[in-house]
GUTOR-20368 format. One record per residue (C-alpha): residue number from 1; y, z, x. Coordinates in nm, 2 decimals, m for minus. Layout:
REM residues N
+-------+--------+--------+--------+
! torba !     py !     pz !     px !
+-------+--------+--------+--------+
!   NUM !      Y !      Z !      X !
...
+-------+--------+--------+--------+
***
This chain:
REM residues 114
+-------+--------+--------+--------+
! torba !     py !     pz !     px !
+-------+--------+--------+--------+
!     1 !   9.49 !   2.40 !   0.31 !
!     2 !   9.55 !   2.73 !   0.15 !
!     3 !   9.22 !   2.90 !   0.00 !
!     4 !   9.24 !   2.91 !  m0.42 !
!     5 !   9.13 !   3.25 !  m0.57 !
!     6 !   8.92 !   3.16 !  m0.88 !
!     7 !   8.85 !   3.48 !  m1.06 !
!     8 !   8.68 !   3.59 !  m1.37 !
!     9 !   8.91 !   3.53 !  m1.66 !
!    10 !   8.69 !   3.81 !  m1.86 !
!    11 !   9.02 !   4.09 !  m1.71 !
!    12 !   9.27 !   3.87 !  m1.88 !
!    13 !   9.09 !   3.82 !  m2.22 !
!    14 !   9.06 !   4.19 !  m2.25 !
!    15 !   9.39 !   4.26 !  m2.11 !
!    16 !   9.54 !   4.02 !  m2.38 !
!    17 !   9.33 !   4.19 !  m2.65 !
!    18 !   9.44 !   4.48 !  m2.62 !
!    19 !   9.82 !   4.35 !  m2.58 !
!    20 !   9.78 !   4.23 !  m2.89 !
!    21 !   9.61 !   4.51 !  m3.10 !
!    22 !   9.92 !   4.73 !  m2.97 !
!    23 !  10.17 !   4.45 !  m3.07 !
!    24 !  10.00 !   4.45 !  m3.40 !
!    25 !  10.02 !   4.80 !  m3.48 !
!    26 !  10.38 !   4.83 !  m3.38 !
!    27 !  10.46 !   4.56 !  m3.61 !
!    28 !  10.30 !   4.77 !  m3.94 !
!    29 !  10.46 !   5.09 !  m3.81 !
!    30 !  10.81 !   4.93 !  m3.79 !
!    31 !  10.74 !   4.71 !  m4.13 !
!    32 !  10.65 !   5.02 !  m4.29 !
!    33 !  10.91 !   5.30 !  m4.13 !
!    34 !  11.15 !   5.30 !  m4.39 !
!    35 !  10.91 !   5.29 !  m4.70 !
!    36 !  10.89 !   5.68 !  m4.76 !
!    37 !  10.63 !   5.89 !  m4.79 !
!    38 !  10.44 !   6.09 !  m5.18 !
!    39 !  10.76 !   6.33 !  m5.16 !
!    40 !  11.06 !   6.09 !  m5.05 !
!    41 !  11.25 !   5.95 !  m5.33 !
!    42 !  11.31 !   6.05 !  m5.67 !
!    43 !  11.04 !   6.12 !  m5.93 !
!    44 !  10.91 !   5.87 !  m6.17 !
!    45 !  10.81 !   6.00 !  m6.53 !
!    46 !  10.66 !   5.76 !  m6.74 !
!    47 !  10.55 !   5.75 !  m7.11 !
!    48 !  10.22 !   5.91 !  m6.99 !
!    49 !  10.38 !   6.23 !  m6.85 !
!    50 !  10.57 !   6.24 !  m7.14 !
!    51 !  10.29 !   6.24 !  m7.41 !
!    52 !  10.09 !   6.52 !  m7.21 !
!    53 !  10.41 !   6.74 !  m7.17 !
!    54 !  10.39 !   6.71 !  m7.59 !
!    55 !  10.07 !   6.74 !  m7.56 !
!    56 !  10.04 !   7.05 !  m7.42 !
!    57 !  10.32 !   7.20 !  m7.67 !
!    58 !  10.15 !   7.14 !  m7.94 !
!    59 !   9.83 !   7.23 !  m7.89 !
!    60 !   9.91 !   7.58 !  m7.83 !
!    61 !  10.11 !   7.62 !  m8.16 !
!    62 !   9.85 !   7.47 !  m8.41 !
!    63 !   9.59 !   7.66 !  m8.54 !
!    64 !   9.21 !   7.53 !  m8.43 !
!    65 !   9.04 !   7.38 !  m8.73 !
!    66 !   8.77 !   7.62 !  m8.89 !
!    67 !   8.41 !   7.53 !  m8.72 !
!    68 !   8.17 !   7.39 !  m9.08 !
!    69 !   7.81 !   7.49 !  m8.94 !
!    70 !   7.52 !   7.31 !  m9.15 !
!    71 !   7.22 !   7.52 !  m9.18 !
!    72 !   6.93 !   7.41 !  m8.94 !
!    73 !   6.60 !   7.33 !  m9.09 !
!    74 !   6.31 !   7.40 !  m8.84 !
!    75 !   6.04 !   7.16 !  m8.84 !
!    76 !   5.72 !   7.23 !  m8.66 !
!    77 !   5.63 !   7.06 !  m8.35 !
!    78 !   5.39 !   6.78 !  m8.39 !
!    79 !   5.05 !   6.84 !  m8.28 !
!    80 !   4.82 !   6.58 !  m8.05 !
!    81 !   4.52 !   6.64 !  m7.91 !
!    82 !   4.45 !   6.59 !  m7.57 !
!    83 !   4.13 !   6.48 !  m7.46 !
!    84 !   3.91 !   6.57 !  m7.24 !
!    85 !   3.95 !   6.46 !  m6.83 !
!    86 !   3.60 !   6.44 !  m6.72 !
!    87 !   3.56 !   6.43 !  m6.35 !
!    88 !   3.43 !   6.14 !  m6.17 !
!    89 !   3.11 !   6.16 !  m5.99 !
!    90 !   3.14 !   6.22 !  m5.65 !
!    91 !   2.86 !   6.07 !  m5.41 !
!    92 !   2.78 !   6.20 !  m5.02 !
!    93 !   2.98 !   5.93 !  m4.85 !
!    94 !   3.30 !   6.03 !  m5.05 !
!    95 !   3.25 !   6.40 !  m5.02 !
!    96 !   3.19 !   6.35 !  m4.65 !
!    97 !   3.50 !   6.17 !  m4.60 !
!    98 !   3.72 !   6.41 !  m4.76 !
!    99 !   3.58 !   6.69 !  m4.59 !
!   100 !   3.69 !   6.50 !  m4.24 !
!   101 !   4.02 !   6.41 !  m4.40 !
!   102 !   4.10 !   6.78 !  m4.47 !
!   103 !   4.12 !   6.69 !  m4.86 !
!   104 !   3.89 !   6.94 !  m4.99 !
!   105 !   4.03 !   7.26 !  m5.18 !
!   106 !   3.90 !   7.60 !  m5.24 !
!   107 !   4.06 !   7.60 !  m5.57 !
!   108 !   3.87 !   7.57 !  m5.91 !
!   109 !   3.91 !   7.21 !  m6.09 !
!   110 !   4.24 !   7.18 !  m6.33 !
!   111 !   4.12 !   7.24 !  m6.67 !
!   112 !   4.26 !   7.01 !  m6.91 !
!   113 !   4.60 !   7.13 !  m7.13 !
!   114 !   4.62 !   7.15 !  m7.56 !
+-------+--------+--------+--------+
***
């Protein structure tokens, strides 16, 4: 009795895969040969060409229409106040824990803004 080779049929799949995708892409690129490229062919003016070509005539034979300004009436900014931030108290324990966090600052406190 002759000895039967029984190999991994992983070779094959990929082999056929890629087979494939080549097949594949030679079918679009003959499909699509003979389709012409942006510049092939003759050009195709529609009625949207034609109205910006008129367009574009006109607009530089017509006078521009006189600018009406309305006077502007200044009002004065309305006026809120703001109150007061007070600062919360701060205990030991939470000034201590800052300090080991690196959140303290040298700078003064904000000052509130009228």
């Amino acid at each position: 009795m002759g000895a039967e080779r029984r190999g991994n049929p992983f070779g094959w799949i990929l082999l056929g895969f890629a087979v494939g995708v080549l097949a594949t892409f030679g079918v679009i690129l003959f499909l699509t040969a003979g389709l012409g490229g942006y510049d092939e062919g003759p050009e195709m003016r529609t009625a949207a060409d034609d109205a910006a070509a008129a367009a574009i005539g006109t607009a530089s034979a017509a006078p521009a229409p006189r600018k009406i300004e309305t006077p502007v009436v200044a009002t004065p900014p309305a006026t809120t106040d703001v109150p007061d931030r007070e600062t919360p108290p701060v205990d030991a324990q939470m000034a201590d824990d800052a300090a080991a966090s690196g959140m303290t600052s040298r700078a003064s406190p904000d000052r509130p803004t009228r």
